[in-house]
N, C-alpha and C positions, 0 to 999 in steps of 0.2 A: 570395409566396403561402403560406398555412399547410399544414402536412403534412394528410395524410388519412388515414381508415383504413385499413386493408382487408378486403377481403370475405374472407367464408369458402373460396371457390372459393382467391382469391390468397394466402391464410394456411396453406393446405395446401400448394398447389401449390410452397411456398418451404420447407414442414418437409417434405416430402417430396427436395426438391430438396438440400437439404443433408446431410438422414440419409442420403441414396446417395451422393453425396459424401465419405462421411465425415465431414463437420465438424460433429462432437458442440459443441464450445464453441460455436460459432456457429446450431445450432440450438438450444441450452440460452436463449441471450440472444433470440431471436427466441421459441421460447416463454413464456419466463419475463416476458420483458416483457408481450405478450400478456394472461397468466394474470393479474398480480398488478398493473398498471397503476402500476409503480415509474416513475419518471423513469430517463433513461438514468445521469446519475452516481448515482443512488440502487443502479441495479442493479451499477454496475462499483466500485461499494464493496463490494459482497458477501465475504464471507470464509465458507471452507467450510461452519465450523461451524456459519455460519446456514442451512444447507441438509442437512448429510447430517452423520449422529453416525456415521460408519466404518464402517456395515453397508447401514444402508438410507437413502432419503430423509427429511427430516422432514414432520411435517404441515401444517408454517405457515413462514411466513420473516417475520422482523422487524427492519426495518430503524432503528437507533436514531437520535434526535432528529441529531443531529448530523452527520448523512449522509443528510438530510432539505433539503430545500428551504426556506430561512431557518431554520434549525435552530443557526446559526452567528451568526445579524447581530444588532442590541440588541432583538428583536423574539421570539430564541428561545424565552421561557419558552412563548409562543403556541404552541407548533408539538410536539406529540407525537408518540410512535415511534407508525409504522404496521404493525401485524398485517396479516397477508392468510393465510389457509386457500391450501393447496397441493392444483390438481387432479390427479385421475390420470395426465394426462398431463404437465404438469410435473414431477411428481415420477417419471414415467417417464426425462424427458430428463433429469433429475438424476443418475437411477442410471445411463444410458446413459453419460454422460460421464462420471463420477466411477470408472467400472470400464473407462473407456480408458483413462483415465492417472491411477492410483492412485497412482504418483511426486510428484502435484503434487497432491496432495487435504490437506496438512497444514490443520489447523485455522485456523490466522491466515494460511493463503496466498489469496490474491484467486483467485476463483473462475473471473474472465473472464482472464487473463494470457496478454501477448503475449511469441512468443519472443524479440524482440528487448530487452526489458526485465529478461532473468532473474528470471522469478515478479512483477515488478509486472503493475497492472492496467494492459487497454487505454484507453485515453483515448477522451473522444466522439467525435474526429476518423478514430480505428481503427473505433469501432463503423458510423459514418456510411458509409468508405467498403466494409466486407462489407457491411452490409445492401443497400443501393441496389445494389452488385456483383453479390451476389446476386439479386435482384430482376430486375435485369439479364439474368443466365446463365439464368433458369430460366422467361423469357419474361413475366413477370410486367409489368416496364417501371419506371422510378424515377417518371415521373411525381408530382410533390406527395409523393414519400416522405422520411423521416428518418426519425432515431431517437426522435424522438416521436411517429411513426406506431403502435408498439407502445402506450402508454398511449391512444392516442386509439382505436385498435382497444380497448382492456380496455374504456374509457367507452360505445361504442358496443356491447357486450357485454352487460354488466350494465344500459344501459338496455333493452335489446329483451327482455332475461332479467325486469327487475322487471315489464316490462307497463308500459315507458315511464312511470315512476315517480322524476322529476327528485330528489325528495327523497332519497329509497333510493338512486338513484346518486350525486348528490353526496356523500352519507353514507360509502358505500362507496371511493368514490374518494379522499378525504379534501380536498375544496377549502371551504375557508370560504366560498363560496356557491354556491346553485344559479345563480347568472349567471352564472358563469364556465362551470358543467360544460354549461351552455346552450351555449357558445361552441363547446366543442368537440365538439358535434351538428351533423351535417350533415343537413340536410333537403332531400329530392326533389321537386323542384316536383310531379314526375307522381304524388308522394302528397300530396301538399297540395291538387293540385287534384279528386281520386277524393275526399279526406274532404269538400269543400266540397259535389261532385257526389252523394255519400252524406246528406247531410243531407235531413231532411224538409221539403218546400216550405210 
């Protein structure tokens, strides 16, 4: 069964559940995924300096071709780095965490890093089991989650944000077509059957 999103209510109730917690890293990758709709290895490539110049957050994060999704296979030349604009609150949990542990903020050190690795990044396998963990502790439920619940939570974002505008979100999401970004739309019967019920007879 494929991941889902999550609602606004469940995307609080777990950035919420984390920043009392403590665990800045772990709500930095739950926001950030969210905000910028990176793939999970896109996000656990991050290296500081794509995020914060030593003072503050930046205003964009850009993740280069090659740490991209076929960005690597004989198909790369296709495949461009992706820009995404940083919201206020991302770039809030940016500085949150980045001014908990200023020890691990050097410019080429990976931004998700687990202790057990000394300064490498967490693997998909680590990110899978906080998030669902979390999910878990904070009443939320794993239910249909993963770690591409964050990108398909951005998609479902930015479409209700364009005014349900496939083009603009495909656009923004970067998939070479709107079929695909089709795919990871979930549709409500109980609104499909109100637009049928709305129509003029």
């Amino acid at each position: 069964m494929s991941a889902r999103p999550l609602s606004e209510f469940e995307y609080n109730k777990m950035v919420e559940f984390l920043a009392t917690a403590g665990r800045h890293r772990d709500r930095l990758l739950l926001v950030l995924g969210c905000a910028t709709g990176y793939r999970i290895t896109e996000l656990l490539s991050l290296k500081w300096e794509q995020l914060w110049d030593g003072t503050a957050a930046r205003s964009e994060v850009q993740v280069a071709r090659r740490n991209l999704k076929g960005g690597q296979g004989p198909r790369c030349r296709s495949v461009r780095s992706r820009r995404v604009p940083l919201n206020e609150r991302a770039r809030a949990a940016i500085e949150a965490y980045a001014k908990e542990v200023p020890h691990l903020t050097a410019a080429e050190a990976a931004v998700f890093q687990t202790g057990r690795s000394q300064g490498g990044a967490m693997n998909r396998s680590q990110a899978f089991r906080m998030l669902t963990g979390a999910a878990v502790d904070c009443g939320v439920g794993r239910g249909r989650l993963s770690t591409h619940t964050l990108r398909k939570t951005f998609v479902a974002r930015v479409y209700a944000a364009s005014g349900h505008d496939l083009i603009k979100t495909q656009r923004i999401v970067g998939h070479s077509s709107p079929l695909t970004t089709a795919r990871y739309l979930e549709t409500d019967q109980d609104e499909l059957d109100e637009l049928v019920r709305s129509l003029a007879a």
